[in-house]
N, C-alpha and C positions, 0 to 999 in steps of 0.2 A: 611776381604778379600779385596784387594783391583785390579784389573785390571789398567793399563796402555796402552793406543795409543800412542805413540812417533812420531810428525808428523814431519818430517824431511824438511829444504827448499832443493830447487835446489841447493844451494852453496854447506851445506851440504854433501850432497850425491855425492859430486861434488867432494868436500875436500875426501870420503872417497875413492873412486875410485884412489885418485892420492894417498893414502898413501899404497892401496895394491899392486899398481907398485911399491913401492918403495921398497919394505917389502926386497928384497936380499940385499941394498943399505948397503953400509958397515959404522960402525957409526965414524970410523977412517976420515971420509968425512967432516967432522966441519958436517954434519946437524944431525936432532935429531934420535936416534933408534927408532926401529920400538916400541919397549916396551912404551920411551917417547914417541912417536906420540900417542900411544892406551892411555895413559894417559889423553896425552888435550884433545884429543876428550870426554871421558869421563868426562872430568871438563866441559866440553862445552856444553855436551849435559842436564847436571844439571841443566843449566841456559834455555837452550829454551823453548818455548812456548810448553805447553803440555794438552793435552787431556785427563783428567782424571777421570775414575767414579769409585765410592768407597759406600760399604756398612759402617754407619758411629760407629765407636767403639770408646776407649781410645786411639789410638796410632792416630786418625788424626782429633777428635774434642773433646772438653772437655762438658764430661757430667754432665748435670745441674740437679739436683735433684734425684730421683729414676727415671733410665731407667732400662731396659731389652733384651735383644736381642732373639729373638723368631721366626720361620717362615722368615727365611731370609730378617729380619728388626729388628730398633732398635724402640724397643716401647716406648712412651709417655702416660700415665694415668693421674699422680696425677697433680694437677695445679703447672703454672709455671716452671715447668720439661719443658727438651729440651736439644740443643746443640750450642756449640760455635767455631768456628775455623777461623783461617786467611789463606790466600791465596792472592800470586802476580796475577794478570792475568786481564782476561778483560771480562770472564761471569761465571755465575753460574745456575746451577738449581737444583730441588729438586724434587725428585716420592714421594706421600704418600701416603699411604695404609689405605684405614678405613675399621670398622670392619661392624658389622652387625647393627649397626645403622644410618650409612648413607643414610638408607632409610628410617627414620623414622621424618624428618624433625628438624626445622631450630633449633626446643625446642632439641632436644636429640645432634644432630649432634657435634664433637668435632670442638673446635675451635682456631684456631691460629695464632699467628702474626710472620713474618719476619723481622729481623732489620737487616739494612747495616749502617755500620759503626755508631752504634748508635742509627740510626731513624728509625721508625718502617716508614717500605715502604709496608707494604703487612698484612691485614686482612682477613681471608677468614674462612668460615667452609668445612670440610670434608663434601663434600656431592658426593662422588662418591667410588668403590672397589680401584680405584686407578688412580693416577693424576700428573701428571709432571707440573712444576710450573716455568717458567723461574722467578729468584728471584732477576737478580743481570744483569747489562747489561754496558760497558764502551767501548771506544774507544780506549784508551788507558792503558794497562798493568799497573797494581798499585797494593800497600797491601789496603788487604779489610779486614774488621771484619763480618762474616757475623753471625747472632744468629735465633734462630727457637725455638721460646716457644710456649707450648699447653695452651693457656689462661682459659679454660675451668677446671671443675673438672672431676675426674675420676669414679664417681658414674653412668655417664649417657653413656660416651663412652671413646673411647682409638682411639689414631692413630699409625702409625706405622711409620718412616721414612726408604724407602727402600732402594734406592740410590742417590747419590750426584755425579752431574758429574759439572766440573770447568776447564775452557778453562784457564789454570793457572800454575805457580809451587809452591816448598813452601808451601805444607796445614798441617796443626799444629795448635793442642789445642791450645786456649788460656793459658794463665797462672790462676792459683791458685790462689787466694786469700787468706790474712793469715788468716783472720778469720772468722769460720765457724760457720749456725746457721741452727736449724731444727725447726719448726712451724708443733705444731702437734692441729689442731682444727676443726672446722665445718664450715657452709657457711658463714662465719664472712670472715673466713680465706682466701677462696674459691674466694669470690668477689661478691657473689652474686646478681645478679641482677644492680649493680653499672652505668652498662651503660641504666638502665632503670628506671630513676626519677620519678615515677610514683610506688605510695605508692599500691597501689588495684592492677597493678600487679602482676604476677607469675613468679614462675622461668620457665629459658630458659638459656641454655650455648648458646645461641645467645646475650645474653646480661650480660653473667658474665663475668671476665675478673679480673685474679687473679694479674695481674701488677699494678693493680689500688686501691689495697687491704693494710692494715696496716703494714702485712707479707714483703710481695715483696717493698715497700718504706722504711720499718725498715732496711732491707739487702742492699737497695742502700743506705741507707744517711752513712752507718758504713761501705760501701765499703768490704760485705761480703758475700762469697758464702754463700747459700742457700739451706735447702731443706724443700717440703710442703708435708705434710700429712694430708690432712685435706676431709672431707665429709658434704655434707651440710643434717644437720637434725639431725646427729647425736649427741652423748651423749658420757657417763661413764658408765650409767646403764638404759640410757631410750633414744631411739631419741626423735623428736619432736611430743607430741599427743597433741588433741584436744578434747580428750573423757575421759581423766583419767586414759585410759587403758595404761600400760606400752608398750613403743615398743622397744624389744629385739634385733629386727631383725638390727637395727641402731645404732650400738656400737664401736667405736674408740678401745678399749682395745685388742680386739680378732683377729682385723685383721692390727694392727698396724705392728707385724712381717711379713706380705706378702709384696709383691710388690706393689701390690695396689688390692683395689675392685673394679669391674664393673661391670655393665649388658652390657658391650661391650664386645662380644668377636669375632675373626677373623676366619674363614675357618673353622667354626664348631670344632676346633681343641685349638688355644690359648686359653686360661681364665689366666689373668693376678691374678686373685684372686689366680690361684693353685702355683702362681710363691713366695718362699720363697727370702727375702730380707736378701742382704749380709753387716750386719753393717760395714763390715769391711772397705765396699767402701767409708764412707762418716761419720768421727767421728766430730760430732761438738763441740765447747766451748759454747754453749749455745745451751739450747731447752726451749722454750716457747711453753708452753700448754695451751690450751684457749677453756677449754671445760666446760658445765654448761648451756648455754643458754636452749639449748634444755632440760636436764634434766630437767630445772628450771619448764617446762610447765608439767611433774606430778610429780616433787613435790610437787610443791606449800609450804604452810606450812607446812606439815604433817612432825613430828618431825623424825616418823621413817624412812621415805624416804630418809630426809634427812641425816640422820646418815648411810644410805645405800650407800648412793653417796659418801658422807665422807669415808667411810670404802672403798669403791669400788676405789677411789681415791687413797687411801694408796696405793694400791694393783698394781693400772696402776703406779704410782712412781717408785716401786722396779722393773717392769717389762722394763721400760726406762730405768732405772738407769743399770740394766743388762748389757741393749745393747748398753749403753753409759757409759762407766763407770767416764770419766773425765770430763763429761759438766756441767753449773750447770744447773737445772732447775729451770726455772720461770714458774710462776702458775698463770698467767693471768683472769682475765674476770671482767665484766663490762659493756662492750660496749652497748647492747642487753639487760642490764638487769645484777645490781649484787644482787638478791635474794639469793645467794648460795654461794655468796662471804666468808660470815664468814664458811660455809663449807670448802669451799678452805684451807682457813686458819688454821683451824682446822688438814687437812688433813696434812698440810705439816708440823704443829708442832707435830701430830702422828708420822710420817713418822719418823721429823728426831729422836725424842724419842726412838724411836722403833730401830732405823739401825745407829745411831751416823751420819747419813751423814748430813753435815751442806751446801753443796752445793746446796739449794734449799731453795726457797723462794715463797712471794705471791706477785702480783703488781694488784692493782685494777687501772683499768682503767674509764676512763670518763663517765658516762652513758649517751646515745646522748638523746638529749631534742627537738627536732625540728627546731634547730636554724640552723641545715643544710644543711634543710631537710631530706627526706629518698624515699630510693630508692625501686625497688621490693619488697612486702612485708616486710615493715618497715625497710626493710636491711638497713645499715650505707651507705650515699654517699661517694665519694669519698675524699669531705673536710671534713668529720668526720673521714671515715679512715685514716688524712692525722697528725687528730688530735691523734688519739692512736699510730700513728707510732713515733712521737714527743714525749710523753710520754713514749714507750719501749725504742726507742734509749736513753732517758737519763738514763732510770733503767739500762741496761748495760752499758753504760759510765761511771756508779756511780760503778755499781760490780768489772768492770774494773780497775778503780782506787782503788781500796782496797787491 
């Protein structure tokens, strides 16, 4: 839904007063009918400066990842999700809505960056019900790009973006990209901890930041939209434990057809978890899966575990493959650990044996050694992520050419 101000100058309002004197004016006169005059002024008033706020959808920004529109806003969960659009003018700003974690500090709070024309000018957490944000400010009337991604994951909280109001004309999606990829993993993917080089650290989406991530640099160097599914902790058949005991409760497979998972949710009413996801919005040429780290920590060796995961593996394949039917997928991991890599492998030669699909494969990636160092809890730094992004861009450069 979008509202419009039309703020008119003196001249204007000036011009239109002298065309409703004219309106009986006969057009036999050499000057224009009244029909042409209602014309220019409408070509005219296209061009002037305008007052605009707008709840933000497909038709006036291009949506980046899984969004939602829910409680009159469009919501943000998963990382790197957000919006993109251009606009002539000379400001902008932006309301956001957080949900019931904005009270809970800097650790839960979501978080996100604004970029104008490129560069990110604006880092901030959600830390209020709701916040207007001037994001964008000039002297002069110009096209702008402006973008709004949630850097954070979507396990801790969700934001919402409610309106956009732009002293401007002209606001339009960006354009498309031709090639499309989806990243479906865990706090690898996520970014975890990357802005916190300090290994005995914990997480905190005050310090994750999914731009910084192997994901989000794989999709800039190939100049391709994007989209992230990813949970930090998560698994196929186990999250991340420390006791041997399996945890169920942190599984990529089950909730990979929602919108997303949160323990954020808005006005006692949203849960972005109960919101079903429309594949139809966003078919990629590739999906990279890059899941195992977590499972790795109970399986360990135990042979049957691992044939669990492997089997579980098949299972999440055909369930992708479903809802993607023409991408291929790549079967990533490494980074964190490839214990389970030959599982991978396994899985994807089950798979395609079993279903003849040959659009799927495995890429093992670098296991980081220290030489990077590491970030939050052992997490990959940024020039280790910089290093698996380098390695996936040439696995699909290489599928690419084939």
């Amino acid at each position: 839904m979008t509202s419009v101000k039309k703020a008119f100058s003196a001249a204007a309002m000036a011009l239109v007063m002298m065309i409703s004197g004219c309106a009986g004016a006969s057009s036999g006169s050499g000057e224009q009918s009244t029909d042409e005059q209602t014309s220019s002024i409408t070509e005219s008033e296209a061009t002037m400066q305008t007052d605009m706020t707008f709840t933000p959808g497909a038709d006036t920004v291009k949506l980046i990842g899984r969004t939602a529109e829910s409680e009159g806003a469009l919501w943000l969960a998963l990382s790197a999700s957000g919006i993109e659009f251009t606009f002539t003018g000379t400001s902008a700003s932006v309301t956001i809505v957080g949900d019931n974690m904005t009270a809970n500090g800097k650790d839960k709070q979501a978080r996100f960056a604004v970029y104008i024309d490129g560069e990110k000018t604006m880092d901030e957490q959600v830390t209020s019900a709701e916040q207007t944000y001037d994001i964008y400010s000039s002297d002069e009337a110009k096209s702008t790009t402006v973008k709004i991604l949630k850097l954070s994951e979507a396990a801790e909280s969700t934001m919402g973006i409610k309106s956009i109001t732009v002293d401007g004309t002209d606001v339009k999606p960006t354009a498309e990209k031709e090639l499309k990829i989806e990243f479906i993993g865990d706090s690898i993917t996520c970014g975890y901890g990357v802005d916190d080089e300090v290994k005995e650290h914990h997480f905190s989406t005050s310090t994750e930041d999914a731009t910084k991530a192997y994901a989000y640099k794989a999709a800039q160097l190939l100049d391709a939209d994007y989209s992230l599914v990813s949970y930090s902790g998560h698994g196929i058949i186990s999250g991340y434990t420390n006791n041997d005991q399996k945890v169920a409760t942190q599984l990529v497979p089950p909730v990979y057809e929602q919108f997303a998972k949160s323990f954020g949710y808005y006005n006692n009413i949203f849960n972005v978890s109960q919101v079903e996801w429309d594949f139809s919005k966003f078919q990629p040429d590739f999906i990279v899966i890059n899941l195992g780290t977590n499972d790795a920590s109970y399986c360990g060796n135990k042979k049957d575990r691992i044939e669990e995961y492997t089997k579980s593996y098949v299972g999440f394949l055909k369930k992708v493959r479903k809802n993607n039917p023409d991408a291929h997928i790549i079967c990533a991991l490494g980074v964190m650990g490839d214990s389970l890599f030959k599982g991978v492998e396994e899985a994807v030669k089950l798979y395609s044996e079993e279903t003849g699909d040959t659009k799927v494969s495995a890429l093992h990636l670098t296991p980081q050694n220290g030489s990077t160092g590491y970030a939050a809890d052992w997490h990959p730094t940024e020039a280790t992520h910089d290093i698996s992004a380098s390695e996936l861009v040439a696995e699909i450069k290489k599928l690419m050419a084939e």
